[in-house]
C-alpha positions in Angstrom: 39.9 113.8 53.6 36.8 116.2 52.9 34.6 116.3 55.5 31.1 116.7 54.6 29.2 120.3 56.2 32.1 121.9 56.6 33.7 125.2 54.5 37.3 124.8 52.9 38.1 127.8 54.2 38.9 128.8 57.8 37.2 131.9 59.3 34.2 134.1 59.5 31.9 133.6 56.8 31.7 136.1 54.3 28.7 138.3 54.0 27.1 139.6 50.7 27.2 143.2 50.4 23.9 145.3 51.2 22.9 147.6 48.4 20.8 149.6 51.4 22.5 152.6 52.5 21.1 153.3 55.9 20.5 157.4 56.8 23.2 158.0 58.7 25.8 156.6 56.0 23.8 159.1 53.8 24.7 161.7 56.4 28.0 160.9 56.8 29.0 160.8 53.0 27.2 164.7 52.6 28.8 166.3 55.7 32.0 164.9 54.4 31.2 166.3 51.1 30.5 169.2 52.6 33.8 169.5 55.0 36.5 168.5 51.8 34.4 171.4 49.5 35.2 173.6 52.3 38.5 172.9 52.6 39.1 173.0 49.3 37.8 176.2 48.9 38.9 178.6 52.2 42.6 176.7 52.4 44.0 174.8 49.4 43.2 177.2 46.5 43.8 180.4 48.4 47.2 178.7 49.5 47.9 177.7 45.9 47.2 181.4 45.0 49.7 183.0 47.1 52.5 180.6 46.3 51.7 181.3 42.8 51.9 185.4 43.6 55.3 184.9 45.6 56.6 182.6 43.0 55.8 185.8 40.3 57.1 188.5 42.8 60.7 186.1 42.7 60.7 186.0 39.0 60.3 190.2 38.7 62.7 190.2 41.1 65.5 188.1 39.5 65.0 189.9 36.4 65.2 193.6 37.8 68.8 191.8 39.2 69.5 190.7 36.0 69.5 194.0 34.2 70.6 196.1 37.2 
């Protein structure tokens, strides 16, 4: 039995999205922007870097051995 007035679905009613993005949203999204470029730049790649140098340094090394 349908009652009449009533949703088919329990719970909250759903809400459209907004397409306004308030200021401090805006904020948020370029200070995080901000943080992962800095992150990116001062730890990941200069990490990346100096596995990269000790993974060459290895591969000298096993080769001097080799012909030693």
């Amino acid at each position: 039995m349908k009652r009449s007035g009533r949703r088919s679905r329990p719970g909250p009613t759903p809400r459209r999205p907004s397409h306004e993005v308030s200021a401090m949203d805006t904020s948020l999204i370029i200070t995080g922007a901000f943080l992962g470029t800095g992150l990116l730049a001062y730890v990941v790649i200069p990490g990346l870097l100096v596995m990269w140098d000790r993974v060459l340094d290895h591969m000298e090394e096993s080769e001097e051995n080799k012909k030693a």
